[in-house]
C-alpha positions as a printed NumPy array, in Angstrom:
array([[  0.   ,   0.   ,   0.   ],
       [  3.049,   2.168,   0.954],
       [  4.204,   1.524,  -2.533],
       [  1.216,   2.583,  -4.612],
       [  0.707,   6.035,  -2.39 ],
       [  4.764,   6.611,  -3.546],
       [  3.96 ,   5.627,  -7.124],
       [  0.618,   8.307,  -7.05 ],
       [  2.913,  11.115,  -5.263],
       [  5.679,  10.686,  -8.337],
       [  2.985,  10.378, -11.236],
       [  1.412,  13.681,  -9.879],
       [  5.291,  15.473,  -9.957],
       [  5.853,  14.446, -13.335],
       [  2.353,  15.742, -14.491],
       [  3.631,  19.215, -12.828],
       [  6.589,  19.131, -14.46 ],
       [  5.181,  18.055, -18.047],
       [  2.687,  20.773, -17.904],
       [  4.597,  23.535, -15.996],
       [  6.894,  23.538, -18.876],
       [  4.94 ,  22.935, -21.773],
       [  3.819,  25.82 , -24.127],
       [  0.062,  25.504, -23.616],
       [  0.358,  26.014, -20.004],
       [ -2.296,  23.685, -18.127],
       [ -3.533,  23.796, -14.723],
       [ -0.161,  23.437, -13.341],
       [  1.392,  26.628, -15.694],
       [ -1.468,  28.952, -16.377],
       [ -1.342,  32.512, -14.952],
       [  2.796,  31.808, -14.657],
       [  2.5  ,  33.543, -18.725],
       [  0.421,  37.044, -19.042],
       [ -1.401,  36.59 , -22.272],
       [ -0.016,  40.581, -23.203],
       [  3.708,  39.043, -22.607],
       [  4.637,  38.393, -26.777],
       [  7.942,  38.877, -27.851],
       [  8.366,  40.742, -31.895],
       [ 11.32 ,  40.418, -34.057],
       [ 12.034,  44.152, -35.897],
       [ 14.563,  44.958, -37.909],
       [ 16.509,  48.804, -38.67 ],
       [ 18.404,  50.257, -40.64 ],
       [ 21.192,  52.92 , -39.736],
       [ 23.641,  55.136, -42.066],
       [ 26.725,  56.38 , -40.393],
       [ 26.071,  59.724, -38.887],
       [ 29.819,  61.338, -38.955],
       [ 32.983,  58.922, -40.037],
       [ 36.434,  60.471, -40.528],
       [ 40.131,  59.147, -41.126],
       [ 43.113,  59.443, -39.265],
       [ 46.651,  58.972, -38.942],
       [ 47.68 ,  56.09 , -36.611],
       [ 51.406,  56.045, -35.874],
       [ 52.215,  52.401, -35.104],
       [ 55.328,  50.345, -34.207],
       [ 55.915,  46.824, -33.231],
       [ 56.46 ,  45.245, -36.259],
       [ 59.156,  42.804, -36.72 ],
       [ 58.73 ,  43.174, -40.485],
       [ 60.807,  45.129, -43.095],
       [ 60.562,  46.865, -46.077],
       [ 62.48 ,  49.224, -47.946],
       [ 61.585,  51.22 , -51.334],
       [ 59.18 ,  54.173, -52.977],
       [ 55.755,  53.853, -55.027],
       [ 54.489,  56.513, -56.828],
       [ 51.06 ,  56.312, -59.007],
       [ 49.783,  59.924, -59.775],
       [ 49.167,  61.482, -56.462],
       [ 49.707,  57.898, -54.166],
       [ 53.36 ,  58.783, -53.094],
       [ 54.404,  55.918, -50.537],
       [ 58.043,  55.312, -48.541],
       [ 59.743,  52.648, -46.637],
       [ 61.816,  52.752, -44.694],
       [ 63.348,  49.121, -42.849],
       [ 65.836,  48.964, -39.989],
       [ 67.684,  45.906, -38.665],
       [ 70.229,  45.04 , -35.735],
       [ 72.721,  42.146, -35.191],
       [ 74.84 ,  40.522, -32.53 ],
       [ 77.322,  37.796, -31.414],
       [ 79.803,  39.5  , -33.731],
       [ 82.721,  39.197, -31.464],
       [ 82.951,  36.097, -32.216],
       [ 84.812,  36.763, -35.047],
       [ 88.649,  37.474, -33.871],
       [ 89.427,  41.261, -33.752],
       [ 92.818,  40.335, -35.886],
       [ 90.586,  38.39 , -38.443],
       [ 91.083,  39.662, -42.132],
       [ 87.145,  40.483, -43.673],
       [ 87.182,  38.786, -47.31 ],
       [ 83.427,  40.029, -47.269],
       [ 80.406,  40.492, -45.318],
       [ 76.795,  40.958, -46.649],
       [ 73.212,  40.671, -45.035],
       [ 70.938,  38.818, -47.002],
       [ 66.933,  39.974, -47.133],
       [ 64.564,  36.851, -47.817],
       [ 61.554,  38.781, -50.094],
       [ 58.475,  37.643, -50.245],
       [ 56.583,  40.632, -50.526],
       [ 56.162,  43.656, -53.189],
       [ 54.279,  46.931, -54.174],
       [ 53.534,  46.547, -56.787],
       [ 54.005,  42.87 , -57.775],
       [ 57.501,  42.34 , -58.447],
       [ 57.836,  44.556, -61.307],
       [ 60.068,  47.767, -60.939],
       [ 63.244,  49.074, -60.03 ],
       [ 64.659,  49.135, -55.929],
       [ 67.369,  51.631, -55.031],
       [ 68.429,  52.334, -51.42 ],
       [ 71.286,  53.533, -49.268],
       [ 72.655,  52.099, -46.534],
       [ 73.796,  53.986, -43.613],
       [ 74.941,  53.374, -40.163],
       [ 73.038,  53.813, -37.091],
       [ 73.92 ,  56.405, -34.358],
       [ 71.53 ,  55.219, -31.656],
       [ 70.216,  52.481, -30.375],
       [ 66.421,  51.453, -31.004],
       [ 63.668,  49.361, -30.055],
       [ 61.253,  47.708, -32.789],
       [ 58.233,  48.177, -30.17 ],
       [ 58.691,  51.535, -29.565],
       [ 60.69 ,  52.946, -33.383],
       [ 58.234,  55.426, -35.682],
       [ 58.701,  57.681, -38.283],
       [ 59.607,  60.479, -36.423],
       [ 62.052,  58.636, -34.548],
       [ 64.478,  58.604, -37.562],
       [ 65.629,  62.321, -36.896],
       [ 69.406,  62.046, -35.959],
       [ 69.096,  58.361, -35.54 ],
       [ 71.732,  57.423, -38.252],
       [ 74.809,  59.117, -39.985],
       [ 73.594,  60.707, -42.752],
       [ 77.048,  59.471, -45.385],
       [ 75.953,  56.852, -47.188],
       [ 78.006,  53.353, -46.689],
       [ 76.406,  51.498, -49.722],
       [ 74.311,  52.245, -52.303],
       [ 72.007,  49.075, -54.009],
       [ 70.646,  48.97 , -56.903],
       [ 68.237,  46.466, -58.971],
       [ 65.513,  45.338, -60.858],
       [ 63.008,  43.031, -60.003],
       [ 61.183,  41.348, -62.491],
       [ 60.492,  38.438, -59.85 ],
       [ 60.764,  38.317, -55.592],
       [ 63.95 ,  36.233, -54.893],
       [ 66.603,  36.59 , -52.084],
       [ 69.58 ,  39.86 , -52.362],
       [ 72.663,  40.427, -50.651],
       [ 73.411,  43.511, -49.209],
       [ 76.991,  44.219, -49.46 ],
       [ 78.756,  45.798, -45.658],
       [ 81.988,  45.436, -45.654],
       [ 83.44 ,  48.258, -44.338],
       [ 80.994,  47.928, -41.786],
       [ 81.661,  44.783, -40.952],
       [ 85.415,  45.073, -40.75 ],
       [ 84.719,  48.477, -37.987],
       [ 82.787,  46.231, -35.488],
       [ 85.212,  43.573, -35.707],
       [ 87.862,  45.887, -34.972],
       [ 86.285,  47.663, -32.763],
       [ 85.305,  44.296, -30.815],
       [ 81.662,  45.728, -31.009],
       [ 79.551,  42.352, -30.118],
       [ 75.696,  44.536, -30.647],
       [ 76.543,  47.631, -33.28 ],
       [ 73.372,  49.947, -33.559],
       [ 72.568,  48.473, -36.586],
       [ 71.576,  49.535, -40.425],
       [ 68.856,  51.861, -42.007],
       [ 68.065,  51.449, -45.455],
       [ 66.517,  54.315, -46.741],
       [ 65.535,  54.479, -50.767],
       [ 66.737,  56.584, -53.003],
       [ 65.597,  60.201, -54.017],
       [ 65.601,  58.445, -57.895],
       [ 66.052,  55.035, -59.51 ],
       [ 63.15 ,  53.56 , -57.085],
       [ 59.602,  52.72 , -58.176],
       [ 58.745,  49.31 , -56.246],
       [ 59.076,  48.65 , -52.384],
       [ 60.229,  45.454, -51.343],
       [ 60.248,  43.522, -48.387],
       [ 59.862,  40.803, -45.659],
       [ 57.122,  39.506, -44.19 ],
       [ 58.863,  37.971, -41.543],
       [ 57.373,  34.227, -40.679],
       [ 58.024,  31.98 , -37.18 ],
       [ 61.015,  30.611, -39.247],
       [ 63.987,  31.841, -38.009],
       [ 65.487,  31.303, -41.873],
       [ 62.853,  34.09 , -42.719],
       [ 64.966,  36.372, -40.873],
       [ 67.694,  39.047, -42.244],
       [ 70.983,  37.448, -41.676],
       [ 74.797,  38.688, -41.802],
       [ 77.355,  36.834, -43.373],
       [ 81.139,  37.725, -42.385],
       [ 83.541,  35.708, -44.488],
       [ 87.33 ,  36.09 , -43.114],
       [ 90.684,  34.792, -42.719],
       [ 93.491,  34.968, -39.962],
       [ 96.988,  36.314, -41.163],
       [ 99.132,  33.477, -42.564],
       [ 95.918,  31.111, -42.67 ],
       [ 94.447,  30.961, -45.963],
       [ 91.368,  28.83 , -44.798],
       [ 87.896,  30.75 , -45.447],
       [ 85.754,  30.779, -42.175],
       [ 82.39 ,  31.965, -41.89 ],
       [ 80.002,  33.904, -39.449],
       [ 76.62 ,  33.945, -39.505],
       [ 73.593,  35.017, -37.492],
       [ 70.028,  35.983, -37.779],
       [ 68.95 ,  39.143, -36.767],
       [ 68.015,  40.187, -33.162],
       [ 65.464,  42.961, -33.788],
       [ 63.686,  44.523, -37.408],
       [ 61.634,  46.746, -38.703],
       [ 60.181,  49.061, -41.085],
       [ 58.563,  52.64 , -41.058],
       [ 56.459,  54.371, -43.509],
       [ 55.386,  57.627, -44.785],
       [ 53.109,  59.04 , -48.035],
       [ 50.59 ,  61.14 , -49.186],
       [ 47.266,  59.751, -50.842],
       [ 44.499,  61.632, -52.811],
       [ 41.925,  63.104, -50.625],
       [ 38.481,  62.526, -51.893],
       [ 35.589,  63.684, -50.054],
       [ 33.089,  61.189, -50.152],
       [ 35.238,  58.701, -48.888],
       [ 37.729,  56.959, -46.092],
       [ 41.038,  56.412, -46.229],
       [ 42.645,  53.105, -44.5  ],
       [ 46.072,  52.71 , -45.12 ],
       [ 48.52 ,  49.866, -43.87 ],
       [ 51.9  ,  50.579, -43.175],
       [ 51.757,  53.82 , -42.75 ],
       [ 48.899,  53.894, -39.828],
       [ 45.753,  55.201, -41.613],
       [ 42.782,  53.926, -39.869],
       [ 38.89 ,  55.191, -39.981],
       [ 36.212,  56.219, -37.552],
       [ 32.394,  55.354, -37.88 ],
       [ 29.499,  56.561, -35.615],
       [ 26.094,  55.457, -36.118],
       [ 22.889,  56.517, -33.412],
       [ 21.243,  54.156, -31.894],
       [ 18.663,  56.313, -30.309],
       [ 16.077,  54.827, -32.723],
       [ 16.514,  51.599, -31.015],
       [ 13.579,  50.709, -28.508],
       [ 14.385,  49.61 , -24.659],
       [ 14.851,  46.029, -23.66 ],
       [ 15.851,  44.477, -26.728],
       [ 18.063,  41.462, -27.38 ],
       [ 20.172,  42.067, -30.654],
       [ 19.964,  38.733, -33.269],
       [ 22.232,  39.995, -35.66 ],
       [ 23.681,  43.5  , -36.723],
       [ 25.177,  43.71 , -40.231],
       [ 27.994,  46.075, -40.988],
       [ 28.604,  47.183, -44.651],
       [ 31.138,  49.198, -45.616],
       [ 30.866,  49.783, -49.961],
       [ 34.316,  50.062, -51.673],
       [ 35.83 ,  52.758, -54.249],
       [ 37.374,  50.213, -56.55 ],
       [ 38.78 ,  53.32 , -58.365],
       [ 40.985,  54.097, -55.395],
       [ 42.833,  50.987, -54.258],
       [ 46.55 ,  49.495, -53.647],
       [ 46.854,  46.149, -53.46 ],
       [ 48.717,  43.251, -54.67 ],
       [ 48.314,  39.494, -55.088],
       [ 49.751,  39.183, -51.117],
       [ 47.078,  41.987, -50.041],
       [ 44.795,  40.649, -47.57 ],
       [ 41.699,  41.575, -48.487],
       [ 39.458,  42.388, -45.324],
       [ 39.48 ,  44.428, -42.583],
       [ 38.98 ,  44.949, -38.544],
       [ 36.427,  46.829, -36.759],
       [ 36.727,  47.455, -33.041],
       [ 34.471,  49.06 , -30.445],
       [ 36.145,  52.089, -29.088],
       [ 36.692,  52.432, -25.787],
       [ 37.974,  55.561, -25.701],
       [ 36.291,  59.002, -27.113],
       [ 39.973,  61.355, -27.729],
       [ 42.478,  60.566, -30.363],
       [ 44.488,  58.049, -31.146],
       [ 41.042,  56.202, -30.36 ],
       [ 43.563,  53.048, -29.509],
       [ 41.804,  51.45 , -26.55 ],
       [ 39.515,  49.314, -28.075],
       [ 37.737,  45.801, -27.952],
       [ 36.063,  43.106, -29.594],
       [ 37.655,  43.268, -32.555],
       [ 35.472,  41.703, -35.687],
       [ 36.949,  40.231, -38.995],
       [ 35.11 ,  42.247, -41.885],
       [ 35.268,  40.854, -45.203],
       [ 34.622,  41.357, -48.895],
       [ 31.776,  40.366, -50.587],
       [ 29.861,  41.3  , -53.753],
       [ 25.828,  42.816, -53.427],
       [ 23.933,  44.073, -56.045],
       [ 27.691,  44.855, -58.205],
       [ 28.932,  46.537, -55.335],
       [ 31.834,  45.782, -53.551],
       [ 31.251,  46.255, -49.785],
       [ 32.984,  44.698, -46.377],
       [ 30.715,  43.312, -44.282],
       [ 30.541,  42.244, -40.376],
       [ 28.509,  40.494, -38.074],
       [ 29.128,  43.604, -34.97 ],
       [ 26.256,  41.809, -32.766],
       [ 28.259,  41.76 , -29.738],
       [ 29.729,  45.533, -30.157],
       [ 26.361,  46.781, -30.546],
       [ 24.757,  44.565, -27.581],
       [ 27.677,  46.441, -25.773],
       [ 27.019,  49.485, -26.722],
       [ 23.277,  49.231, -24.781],
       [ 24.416,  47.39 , -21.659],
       [ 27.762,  48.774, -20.566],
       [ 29.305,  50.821, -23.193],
       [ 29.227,  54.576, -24.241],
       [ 29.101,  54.855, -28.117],
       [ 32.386,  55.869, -29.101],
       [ 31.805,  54.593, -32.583],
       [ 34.15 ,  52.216, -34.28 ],
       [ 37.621,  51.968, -35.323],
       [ 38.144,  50.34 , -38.754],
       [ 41.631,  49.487, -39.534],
       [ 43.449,  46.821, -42.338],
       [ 43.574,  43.54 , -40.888],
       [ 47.385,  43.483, -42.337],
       [ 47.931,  46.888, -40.662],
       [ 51.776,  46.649, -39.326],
       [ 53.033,  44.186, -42.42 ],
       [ 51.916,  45.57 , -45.682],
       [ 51.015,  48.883, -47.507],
       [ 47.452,  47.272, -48.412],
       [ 45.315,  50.635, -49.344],
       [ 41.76 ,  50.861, -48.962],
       [ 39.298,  53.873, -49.62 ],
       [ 35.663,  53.285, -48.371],
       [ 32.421,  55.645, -48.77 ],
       [ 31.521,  57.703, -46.37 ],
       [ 28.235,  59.66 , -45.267],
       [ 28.553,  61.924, -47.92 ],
       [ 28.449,  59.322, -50.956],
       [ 25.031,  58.196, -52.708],
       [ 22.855,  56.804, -50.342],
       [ 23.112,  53.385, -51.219],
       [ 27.186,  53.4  , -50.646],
       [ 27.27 ,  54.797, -47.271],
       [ 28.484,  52.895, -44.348],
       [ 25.028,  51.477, -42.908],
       [ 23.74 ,  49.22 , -40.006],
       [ 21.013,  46.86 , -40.384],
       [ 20.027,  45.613, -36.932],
       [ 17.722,  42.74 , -36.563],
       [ 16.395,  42.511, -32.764],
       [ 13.968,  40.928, -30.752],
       [ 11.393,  43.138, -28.187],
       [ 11.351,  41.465, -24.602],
       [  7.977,  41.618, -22.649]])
């Protein structure tokens, strides 16, 4: 008897719990569910109210490139810097045969097709890759020329980089760490930039070959390392067009979006919100090693250089209605934006920012209405 009353006490739970939960509340659910309580799916659409561009002085990169571009008003220079050690290894008496630093390419503006000329000097000071920008190269390096390069490229492949003079001072000198090289391009006789997108292989890396001899021993020994630190900086000048923003790599040119979101209703739960950013195709530089997409962040911060930011967001190309336009999924910068978050607006930047010169121009607010940057939020309206 004890049995069946347990058995009638655990059939009369599980008829709670079926009904309790189900959608067509029964005895057990009704009045849990106000009949007015509906949720509604809406969706809006938002054009940028003020975007701008700016210049973004970076450093950090362990990448290097060296050359000019010019194409009617695009002007672009590089700049690349590199550093050695362990070079007391090689005896102070030793007699330099030769000593070059070799520069693995693998990357080009534009694609392998031009003429390189640089100089290069010695550095005065020393210098850290994290912290190196374009205005640090005032009276960083003596401005006599040690070497001048020439060549054309009709095809990436490695060069040497003949130092021998320099070489043959820091042995002398028994200077293990010199300050290390700038090579700047040419005034003339450069129309291509070159360079190295340096990879987690260490053969990747610029290295310095000292071949020597000791007095009385004709034997040919070799020295060789990798280098300890590199870089590159970057200047230019681009045409301004007023309907649209400029993003530069390289160089630091990044772009600033604000939408208002005041036409967005209270307690809301965002689904999706779609980014689109349309292209001027007329106003590109790429390459076939440009990568194509960009980065959108939240900013944090509402002053210039705008760099504290968050939840970054891939945003890549795609093709609607013929246009060309960058698009992003920025559900969770938005749902920020209403919870915790002032709107800032958003950064947009080249996802290969600090490694190539990738150019991109994108319409702004004053374009055709169906090129600038919009938002199309899709939500859902909580009870």
């Amino acid at each position: 008897m004890k049995h069946i009353h347990n058995i009638v006490i655990l059939a009369l739970i599980l008829i709670g719990i079926f009904y309790g939960c189900s959608d067509d509340p029964g005895i057990f659910g009704s009045g849990l569910i106000s009949p007015t309580d509906t949720l509604s799916v809406a969706t809006v659409e938002l054009f940028s109210t003020a975007d701008t561009s700016f210049l973004y002085r970076f450093s950090g990169t362990s990448h290097l490139m060296v050359g000019k571009y010019q194409n009617g008003t695009t002007n672009i220079e590089a700049r690349g810097l590199t550093q050695f050690s362990g070079i007391s290894t090689v005896p102070d008496s030793a007699i330099i045969d030769t000593a070059y630093i070799t520069l693995h390419l693998n990357y080009s503006v534009p694609d392998t097709i031009g003429n390189v000329r640089f100089g290069v000097y010695e550095m005065n000071v020393g210098w850290d890759q994290t912290t190196f920008l374009w205005d640090s190269l005032k009276d960083s390096y003596n401005p006599t020329v040690k070497y001048d390069f020439q060549q054309s490229f009709t095809g990436l492949k490695d060069i040497n980089i003949l130092i021998d003079s320099l070489a043959e001072k820091w042995v002398r000198n028994k200077i293990d760490k010199p300050n290390g090289i700038l090579l700047e391009p040419g005034l003339d006789g450069s129309d291509i930039i070159i360079g190295s997108r340096l990879l987690t292989l260490a053969d990747q890396y610029p290295k310095l070959t000292i071949a020597y001899h000791i007095l009385g021993d004709t034997t040919i020994k070799h020295f060789s390392t990798n280098a300890v630190q590199t870089t590159f900086v970057s200047n230019g000048t681009f045409p301004v067009i007023d309907t649209t923003i400029l993003i530069q790599g390289g160089i630091g040119h990044r772009g600033k979006l604000q939408f208002d979101l005041s036409k967005l209703p209270q307690r809301i739960s965002i689904t999706r919100a779609i980014l689109e950013l349309s292209s001027d195709t007329t106003n590109p530089l790429s390459n076939s090693r440009t990568h194509d997409s960009l980065l959108v962040h939240l900013i944090r911060k509402s002053y210039y250089p705008f760099d504290s930011t968050a939840l970054g967001t891939l945003c890549v190309p795609a093709i609607k209605n013929g246009q060309k336009v960058y698009r992003a999924d920025i559900k969770a910068i938005v749902q920020t934006w209403l919870v915790r978050e002032p709107n800032n607006g958003l950064l947009i930047r080249p996802y290969a920012e600090n490694y190539s010169l990738d150019h991109f121009a994108l319409f702004n607010n004053k374009a055709a209405s169906h090129l600038k940057p919009k938002l199309s939020i899709i939500y859902t309206k909580l009870p």
